[in-house]
C-alpha positions in Angstrom: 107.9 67.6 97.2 105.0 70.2 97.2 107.1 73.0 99.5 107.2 76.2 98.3 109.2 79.2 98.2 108.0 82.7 98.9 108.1 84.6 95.7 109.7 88.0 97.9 112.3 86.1 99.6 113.4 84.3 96.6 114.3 87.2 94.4 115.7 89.3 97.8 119.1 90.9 97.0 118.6 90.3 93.2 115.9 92.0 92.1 114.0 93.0 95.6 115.4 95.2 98.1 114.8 94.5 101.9 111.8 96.0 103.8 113.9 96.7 106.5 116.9 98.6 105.5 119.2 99.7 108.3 122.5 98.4 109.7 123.1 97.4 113.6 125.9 96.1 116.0 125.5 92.4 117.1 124.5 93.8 120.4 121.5 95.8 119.2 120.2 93.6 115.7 117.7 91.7 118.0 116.3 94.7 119.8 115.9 96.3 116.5 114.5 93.3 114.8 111.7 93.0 117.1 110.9 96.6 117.4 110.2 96.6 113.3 107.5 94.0 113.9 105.9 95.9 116.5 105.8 98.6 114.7 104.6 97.0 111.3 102.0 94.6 113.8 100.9 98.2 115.5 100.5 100.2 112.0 98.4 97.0 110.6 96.4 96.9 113.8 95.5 100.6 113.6 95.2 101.3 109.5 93.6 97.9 108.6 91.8 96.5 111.2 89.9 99.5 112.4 88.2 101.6 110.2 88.1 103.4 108.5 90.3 100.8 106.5 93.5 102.8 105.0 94.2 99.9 102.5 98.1 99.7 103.7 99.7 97.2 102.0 103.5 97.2 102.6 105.6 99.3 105.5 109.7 100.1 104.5 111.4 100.7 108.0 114.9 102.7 107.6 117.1 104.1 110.2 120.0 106.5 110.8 121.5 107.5 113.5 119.1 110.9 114.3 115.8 109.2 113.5 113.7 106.1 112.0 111.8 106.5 109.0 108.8 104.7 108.6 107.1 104.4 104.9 103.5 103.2 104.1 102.1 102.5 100.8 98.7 103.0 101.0 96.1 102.8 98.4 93.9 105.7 100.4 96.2 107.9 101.5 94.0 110.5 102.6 92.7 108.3 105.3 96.5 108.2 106.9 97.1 111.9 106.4 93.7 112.8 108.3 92.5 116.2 108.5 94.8 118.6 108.0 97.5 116.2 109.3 96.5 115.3 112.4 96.4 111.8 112.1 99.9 111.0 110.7 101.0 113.6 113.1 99.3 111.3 115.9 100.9 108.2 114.7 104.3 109.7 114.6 103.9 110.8 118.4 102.8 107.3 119.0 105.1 105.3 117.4 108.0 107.7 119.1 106.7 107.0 122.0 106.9 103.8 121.9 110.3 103.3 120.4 111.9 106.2 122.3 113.0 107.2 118.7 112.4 110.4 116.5 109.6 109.0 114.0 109.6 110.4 110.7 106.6 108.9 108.7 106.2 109.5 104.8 103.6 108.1 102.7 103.5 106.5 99.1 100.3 106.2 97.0 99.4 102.5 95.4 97.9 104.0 92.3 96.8 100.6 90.9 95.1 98.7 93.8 93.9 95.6 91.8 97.7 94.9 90.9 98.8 94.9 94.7 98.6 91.4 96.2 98.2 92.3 99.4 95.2 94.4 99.1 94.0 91.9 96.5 94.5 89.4 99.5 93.0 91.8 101.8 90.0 92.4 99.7 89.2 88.5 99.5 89.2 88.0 103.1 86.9 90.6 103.3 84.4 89.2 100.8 84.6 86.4 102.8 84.3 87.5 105.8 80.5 89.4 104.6 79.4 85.4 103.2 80.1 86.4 99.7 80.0 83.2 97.6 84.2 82.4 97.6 83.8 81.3 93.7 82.7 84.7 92.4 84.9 86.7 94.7 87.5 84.4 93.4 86.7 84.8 89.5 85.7 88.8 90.0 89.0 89.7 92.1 90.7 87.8 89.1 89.6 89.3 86.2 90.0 92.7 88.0 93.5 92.2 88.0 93.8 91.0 84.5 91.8 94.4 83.7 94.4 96.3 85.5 97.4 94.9 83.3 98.7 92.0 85.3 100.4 89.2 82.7 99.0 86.4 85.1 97.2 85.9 88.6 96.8 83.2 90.6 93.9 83.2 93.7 94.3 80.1 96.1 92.0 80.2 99.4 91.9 77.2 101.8 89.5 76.3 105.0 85.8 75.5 105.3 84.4 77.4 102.0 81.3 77.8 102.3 80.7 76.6 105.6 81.3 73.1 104.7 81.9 70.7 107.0 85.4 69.6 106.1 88.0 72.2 105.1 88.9 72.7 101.0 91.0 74.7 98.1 89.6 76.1 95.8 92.2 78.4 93.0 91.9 80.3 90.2 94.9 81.2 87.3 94.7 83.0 84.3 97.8 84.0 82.8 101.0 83.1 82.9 103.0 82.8 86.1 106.6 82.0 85.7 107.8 81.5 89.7 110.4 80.0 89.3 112.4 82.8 87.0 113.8 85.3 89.1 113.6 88.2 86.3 109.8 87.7 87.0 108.4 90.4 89.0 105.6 88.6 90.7 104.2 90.3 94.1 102.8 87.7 96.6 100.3 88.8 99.1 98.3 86.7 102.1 95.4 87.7 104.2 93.2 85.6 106.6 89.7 86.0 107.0 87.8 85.2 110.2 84.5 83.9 109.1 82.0 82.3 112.0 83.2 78.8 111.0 86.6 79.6 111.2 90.1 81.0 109.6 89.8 81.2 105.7 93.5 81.7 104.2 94.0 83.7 101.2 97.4 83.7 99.1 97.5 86.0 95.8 100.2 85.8 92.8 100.3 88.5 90.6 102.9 88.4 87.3 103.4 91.9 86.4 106.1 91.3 83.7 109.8 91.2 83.9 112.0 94.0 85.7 114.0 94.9 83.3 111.1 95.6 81.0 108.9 97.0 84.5 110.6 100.8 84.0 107.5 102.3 84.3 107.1 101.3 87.5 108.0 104.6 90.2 106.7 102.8 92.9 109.3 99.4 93.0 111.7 101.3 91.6 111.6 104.2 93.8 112.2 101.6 96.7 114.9 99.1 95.3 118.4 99.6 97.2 121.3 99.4 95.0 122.2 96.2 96.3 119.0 94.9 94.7 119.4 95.9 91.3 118.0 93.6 88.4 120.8 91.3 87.0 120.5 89.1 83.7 120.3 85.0 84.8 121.3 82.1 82.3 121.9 82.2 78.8 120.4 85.0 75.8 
């Protein structure tokens, strides 16, 4: 039927804990459900969009009774820290101001950028964005991730390419990617460039192995709930 499912949201409570980990009364679930999008939409606007560029590629939101804990995994994390602290001190007065919360902001280093989809995403959309030409970007940002130790990768980017007058995909794999097996740690990432003749999508796979043999990575690890622990599926 050609739909497909997002690799996170397929393996979520299996193998992938939520982003958003925090329980609320009926009552309050919306309110708090919007307030994590502004607050993820506000932290994109200000690390990524302006520079200089942070390179933030996921935001865990937690929350207790006292205060709401916001994490960023950034692949520059001196940029977020600022000076001494000041800037993550200026975020944390700005995000509790605007939730009326006590903001508690801690920040995780990506040590591996090229196997992070998002800034793999993130990086395309900016080649593009500076008229790069899309196939070498493409084959560059690919075997640059092969390089870093990814099993498989798959690049996809959709619109005019090029400037061409009718809009296009153009992908590129190497390696395997097994999306349909849920002990398949694959991290998805999409980005959008806005080019002068128009919105470029970007989508990035990356297979970095399976979880149970992934015990080397601190980073997922660190962030997995217990609820999300790996589980063997079909037969040995």
């Amino acid at each position: 039927m050609g739909q497909k499912v997002h690799p996170f949201g397929f393996r979520l409570g299996i193998t992938e804990a939520h982003r958003s980990r925090w329980y609320a009364p009926k009552a309050l679930y919306g309110e708090l459900l919007v307030e994590d999008e502004k607050i993820r939409v506000y932290l994109d606007r200000r690390l990524n969009k302006m520079p200089p560029n942070a390179a933030v590629s996921d935001i865990h939101i937690e929350r207790t009774r006292e205060e709401l804990k916001v994490i960023i995994k950034t692949a520059r994390p001196g940029l977020v820290i600022g000076p001494k602290g000041a800037e993550v001190d200026r975020i944390t007065q700005e995000l509790s101001y605007m939730t009326g919360r006590k903001v508690a902001i801690s920040i995780m280093e990506v040590k591996q950028p090229d196997l992070d989809a998002q800034l793999v995403a993130d990086g395309i959309a900016e080649g593009l964005k500076k008229r790069m030409a899309f196939r070498r970007v493409l084959k560059n940002r690919a075997e640059a991730v092969m390089q870093a130790g990814a099993q498989g990768v798959k690049l996809a980017v959709a619109g005019r390419l090029g400037g061409a007058d009718m809009s296009r995909t153009l992908d590129v794999r190497l390696g395997a990617l097994p999306l349909s097996t849920l002990q398949a740690n694959i991290d998805y990432g999409f980005s959008e460039s806005n080019t002068t003749y128009g919105v470029i999508g970007c989508k990035v796979w990356i297979y970095k192995g399976e979880y149970e043999k992934a015990t080397g990575d601190t980073e997922e690890t660190g962030l997995r709930a217990a609820g999300a622990t790996p589980r063997a599926r079909g037969r040995h």
